[in-house]
N, C-alpha and C positions, 0 to 999 in steps of 0.2 A: 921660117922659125916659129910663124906663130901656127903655122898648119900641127907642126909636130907637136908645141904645148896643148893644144888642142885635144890630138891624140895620145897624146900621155896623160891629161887630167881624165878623160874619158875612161881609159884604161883601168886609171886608177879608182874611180868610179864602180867604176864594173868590177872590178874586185872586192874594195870594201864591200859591195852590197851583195855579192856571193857569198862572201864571210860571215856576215850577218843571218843569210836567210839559212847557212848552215848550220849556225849556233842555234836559231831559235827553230830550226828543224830538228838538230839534238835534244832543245830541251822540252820538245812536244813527246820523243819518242822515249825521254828516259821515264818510266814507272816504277816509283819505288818498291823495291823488291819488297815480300813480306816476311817480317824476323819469324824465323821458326818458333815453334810453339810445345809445350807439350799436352799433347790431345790426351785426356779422361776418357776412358772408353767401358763399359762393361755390357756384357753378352749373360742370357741364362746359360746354365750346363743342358745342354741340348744342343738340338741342328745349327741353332745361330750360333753359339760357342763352334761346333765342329768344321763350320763354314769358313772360320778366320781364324782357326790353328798354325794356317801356316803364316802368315801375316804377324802371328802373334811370336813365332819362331824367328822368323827374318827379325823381326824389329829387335830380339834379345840380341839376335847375333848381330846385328848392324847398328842397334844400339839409335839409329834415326836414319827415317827414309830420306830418299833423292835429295828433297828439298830441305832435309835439315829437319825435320818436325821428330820428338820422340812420341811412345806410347805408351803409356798406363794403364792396364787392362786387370777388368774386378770380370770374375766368374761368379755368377749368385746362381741361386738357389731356384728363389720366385722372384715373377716382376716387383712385387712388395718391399723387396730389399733396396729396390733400383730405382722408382720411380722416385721416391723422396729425395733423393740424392740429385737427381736430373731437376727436379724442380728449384731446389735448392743451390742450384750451379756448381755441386761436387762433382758434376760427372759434364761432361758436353758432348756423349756421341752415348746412343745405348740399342742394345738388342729389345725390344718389348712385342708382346699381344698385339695386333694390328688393331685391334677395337681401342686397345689400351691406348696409343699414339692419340687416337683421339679425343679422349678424354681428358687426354693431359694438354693438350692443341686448346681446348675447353675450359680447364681448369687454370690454366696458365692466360687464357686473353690472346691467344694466340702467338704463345711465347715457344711452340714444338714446330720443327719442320721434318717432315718425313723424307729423308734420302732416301732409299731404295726398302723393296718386298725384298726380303732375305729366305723364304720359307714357305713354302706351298702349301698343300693339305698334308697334315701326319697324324690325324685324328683318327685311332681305329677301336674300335670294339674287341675285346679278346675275352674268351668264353670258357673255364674249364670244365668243360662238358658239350652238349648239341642241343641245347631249346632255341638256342638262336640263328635264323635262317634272313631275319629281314629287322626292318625297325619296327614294324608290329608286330614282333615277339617281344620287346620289350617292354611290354604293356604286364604291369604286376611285377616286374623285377626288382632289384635292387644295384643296384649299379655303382661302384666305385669309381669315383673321379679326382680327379684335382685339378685346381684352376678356376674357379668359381671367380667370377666378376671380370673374368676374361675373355677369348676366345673359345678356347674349349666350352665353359659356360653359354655362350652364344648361340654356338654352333649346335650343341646337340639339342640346345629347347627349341628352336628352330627346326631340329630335323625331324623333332617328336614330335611338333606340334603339325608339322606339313603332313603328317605321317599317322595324325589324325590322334596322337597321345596326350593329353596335359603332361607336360612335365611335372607340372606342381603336386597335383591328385594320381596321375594315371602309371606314376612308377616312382619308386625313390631311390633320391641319387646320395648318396653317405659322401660327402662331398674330404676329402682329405685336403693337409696343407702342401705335400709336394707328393710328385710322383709316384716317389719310392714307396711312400707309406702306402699308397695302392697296390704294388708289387707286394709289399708285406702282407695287406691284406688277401691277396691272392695266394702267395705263400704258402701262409696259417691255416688257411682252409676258411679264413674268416667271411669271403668273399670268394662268387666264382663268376663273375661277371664287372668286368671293368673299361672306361676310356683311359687309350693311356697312349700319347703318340710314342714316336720313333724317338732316341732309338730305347725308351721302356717298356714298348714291346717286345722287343729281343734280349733286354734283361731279363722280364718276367719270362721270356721260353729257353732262358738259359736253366731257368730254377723248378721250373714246370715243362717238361719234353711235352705232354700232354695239351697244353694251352695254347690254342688256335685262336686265328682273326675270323674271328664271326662277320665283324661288314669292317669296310673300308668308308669312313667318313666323305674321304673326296666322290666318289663313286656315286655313296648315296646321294651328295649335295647334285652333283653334275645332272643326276637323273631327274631332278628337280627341273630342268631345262630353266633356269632361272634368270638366265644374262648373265650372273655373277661367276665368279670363281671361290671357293672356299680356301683362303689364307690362316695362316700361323703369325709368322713374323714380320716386322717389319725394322729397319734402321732407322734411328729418329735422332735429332738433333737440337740442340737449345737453339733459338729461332738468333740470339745473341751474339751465340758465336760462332754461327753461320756469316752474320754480317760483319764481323770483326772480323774473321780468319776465310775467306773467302777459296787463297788456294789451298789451306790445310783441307777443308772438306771435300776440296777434286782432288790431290793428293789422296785420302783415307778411300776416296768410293774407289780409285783408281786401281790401290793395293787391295783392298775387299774384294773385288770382281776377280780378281787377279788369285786372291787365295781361293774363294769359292771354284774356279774352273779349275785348279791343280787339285784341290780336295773332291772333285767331282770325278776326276780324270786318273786321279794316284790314292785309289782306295786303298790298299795296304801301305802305305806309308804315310797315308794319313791317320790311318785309325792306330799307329803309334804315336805320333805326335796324340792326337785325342786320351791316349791313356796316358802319357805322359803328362798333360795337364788336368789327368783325375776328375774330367771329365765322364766317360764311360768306360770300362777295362778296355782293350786293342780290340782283342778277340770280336767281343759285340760289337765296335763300333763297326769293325769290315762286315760285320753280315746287314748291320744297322743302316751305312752309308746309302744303299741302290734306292730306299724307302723313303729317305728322310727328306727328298724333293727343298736339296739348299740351292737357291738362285740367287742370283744380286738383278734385278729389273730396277731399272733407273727411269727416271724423264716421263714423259708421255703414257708408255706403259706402262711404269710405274700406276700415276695417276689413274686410268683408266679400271685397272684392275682393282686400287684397293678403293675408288668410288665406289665403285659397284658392289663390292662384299660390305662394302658402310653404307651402305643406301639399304640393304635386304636387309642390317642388323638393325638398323633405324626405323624401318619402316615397323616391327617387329618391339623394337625398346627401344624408344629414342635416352633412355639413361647409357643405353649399351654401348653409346658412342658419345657421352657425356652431354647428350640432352639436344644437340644439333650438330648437324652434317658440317663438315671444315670448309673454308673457305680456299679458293684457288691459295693462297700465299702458303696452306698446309703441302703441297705435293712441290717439293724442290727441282727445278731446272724444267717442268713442266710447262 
């Protein structure tokens, strides 16, 4: 008799305390889910816009991705419209200038985190006419641009100056406030020489048959043999609500990568969707697409890639990247 109580308080033993390590085995593994959110997001009208058309369509028609999360999405014009917004916590995800990203990484104390290179090289020279064969023909020109205190800005005093040009003295650049007005100026006749990326290259040769790529920015930078890569854009994030919203921002990189490879892969139904959001007519964007070099690069390469083009713009103007190089916590999941 006393064998069996034995075995039955034993028994009973060994149950309770399987019960138990089950329970606090449940409550090590339950992780509170995170409430959905609604992510502020805006892109310029260009490749980073063109990149996340279709992400921008899913999200109308579905109204909230996988996780529950909706999207708010501003198309502008210049980073100028965007950055005070981002700084000011109106916005929490934005397409910008790669130089731009850190500036504001600078300006903010470290308050910008760079999710993903959205944008390659789409910087090119277009001429209407033939004086231009190389970047020392642009020595005495006059040059239309837009983008001044950005990448574009960056990039071509850099390329002048390797290239043996002042920018400052050795050509003048009639700096405009957005693209198109370069296209105008091209237009009018007021201008025959302009930087103008993708895809306002293929607007201005929609209005001009005659107007040719004199050089290709990426090309020129590459021949440089400089370690770097020549960037556009980058995906940047409040450093805030990065930390507050953890899986909205793997959710957003998730669908971005995800839009960028169908817009990469479905040129004509991408470049409706694109004119659809008045972004650039359809027609351009399909001829525009093959040039405008959209990618989503995350993590490591990420980092890798846009040091490097911040380190040659630094070395060059340390304002150009907001007076010093970002620290590791600027490059996300790096």
């Amino acid at each position: 008799m006393k064998q069996w109580m034995k075995k039955g308080l034993a028994a009973c033993l060994a149950l309770v305390m399987c019960l138990s390590l089950a329970a606090c085995g449940g409550k090590e593994d339950e992780t509170p889910a995170e409430e959905p959110v609604n992510v502020r997001v805006a892109a310029l009208k260009g490749p980073t816009a063109m990149g996340m058309v279709k992400m921008m369509s899913d999200s109308e028609s579905a109204e909230a991705d996988t996780a529950g999360n909706t999207y708010e999405f501003t198309l502008a014009a210049s980073a100028d419209e965007v950055s005070p917004k981002l700084m000011q916590g109106e916005l929490d995800i934005a397409c910008v200038p790669a130089n731009l990203a850190s500036v504001l990484y600078n300006r903010t104390d470290g308050g910008i985190v760079t999710l993903a290179v959205n944008t390659l090289g789409v910087l090119y020279i277009v001429e209407n006419g033939n004086a231009v064969a190389s970047m020392a023909d642009l020595a005495g020109k006059t040059i239309v641009a837009s983008g001044k205190g950005s990448t574009p800005e960056y990039a071509l005093r850099y390329l002048l100056t390797e290239n043996g040009i002042d920018p400052d003295t050795g050509v003048t650049i009639d700096w405009k406030s957005e693209h198109s007005e370069c296209v105008a100026s091209l237009a009018s006749g007021a201008a025959t020489i302009a930087m103008l990326p993708q895809p306002f290259v293929t607007v201005a040769q929609t209005q001009l048959p005659d107007l040719r790529v004199a050089l290709d920015l990426t090309e020129e930078w590459d021949a440089l043999d400089n370690g770097s890569a020549l960037l556009t854009g980058v995906v940047v994030a409040r450093a805030d609500f990065v930390k507050e919203h953890p899986a909205a921002v793997s959710d957003f990189l998730e669908q971005y990568s995800a839009s960028v490879d169908w817009v990469n892969a479905n040129t004509a139904d991408a470049a409706e969707l694109i004119g659809g959001y008045d972004i650039v007519d359809a027609a351009v964007a399909e001829k525009a697409l093959p040039y405008c070099n959209i990618v989503c690069v995350t993590g490591t390469e990420m980092m890798d890639m846009l040091s490097g083009y911040l380190s040659v713009l630094w070395e060059q103007d340390a304002e150009s990247v907001g007076g010093g190089m970002p620290n590791d916590d600027f490059y996300y999941g790096a």
